[in-house]
N, C-alpha and C positions, 0 to 999 in steps of 0.2 A: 514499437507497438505494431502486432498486424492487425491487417484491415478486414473487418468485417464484410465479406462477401453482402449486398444488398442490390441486388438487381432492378432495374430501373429508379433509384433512388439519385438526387442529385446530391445530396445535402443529405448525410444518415443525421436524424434523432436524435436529441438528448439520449434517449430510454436506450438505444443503439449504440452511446458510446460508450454511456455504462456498462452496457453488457459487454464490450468488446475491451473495456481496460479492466473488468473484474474475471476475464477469459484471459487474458495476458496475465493478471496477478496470479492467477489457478497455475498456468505452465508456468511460472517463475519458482512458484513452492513446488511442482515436481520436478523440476529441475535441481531445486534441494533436496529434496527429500530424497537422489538418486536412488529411483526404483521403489521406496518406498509409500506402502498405500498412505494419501493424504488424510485418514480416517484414523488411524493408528499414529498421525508426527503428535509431538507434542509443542505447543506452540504460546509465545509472552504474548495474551488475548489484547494489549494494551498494547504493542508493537505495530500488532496486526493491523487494530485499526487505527494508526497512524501510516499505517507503511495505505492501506487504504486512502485514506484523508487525502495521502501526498497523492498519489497515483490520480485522485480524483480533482486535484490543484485547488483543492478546499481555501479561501483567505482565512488570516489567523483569527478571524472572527467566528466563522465555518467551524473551525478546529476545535476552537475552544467551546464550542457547543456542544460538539460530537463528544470529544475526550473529557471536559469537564478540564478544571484547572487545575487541580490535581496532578492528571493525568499527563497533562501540559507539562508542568513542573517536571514532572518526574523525567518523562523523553529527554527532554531540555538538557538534564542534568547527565542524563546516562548519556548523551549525542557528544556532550562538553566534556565529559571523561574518554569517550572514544576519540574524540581530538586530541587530546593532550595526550596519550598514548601514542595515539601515530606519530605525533610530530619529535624531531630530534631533540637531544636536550643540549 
């Protein structure tokens, strides 16, 4: 993660680190999106705000707020098929 330029600051802000890990998430999706404008990607809104959540070090309490159970579920399931995939057989 880079650091949020904050002059005379000892200790940056909650509101400061947010802004500074949802600045890192922004250049991570342009760095997908090679070159393409972030207005025009199309994007799993459910993904997002999980890939979110994580970045934010949310506890699975946190998560399960935000995403609903559901939602939970679903990641869960789609994370546990991208394991079994990678792994050899």
């Amino acid at each position: 993660m880079s650091q949020l330029i904050l002059e005379g600051v000892a200790e940056p802000s909650y509101r400061a680190q947010v802004v500074q890990i949802l600045a890192d998430f922004r250049r991570e999706w342009q760095t997908m999106a090679e070159g393409k404008s972030l207005v025009e990607i199309d994007a799993p809104v459910g993904l997002v705000l999980a890939d979110i959540a994580d970045w934010l070090q949310f506890n699975p309490q946190e998560r399960h707020a935000i995403l609903g159970g559901k939602l939970v579920s679903q990641i869960n399931c789609l994370m546990e098929e991208q394991v079994s995939v990678k792994l050899p057989s």
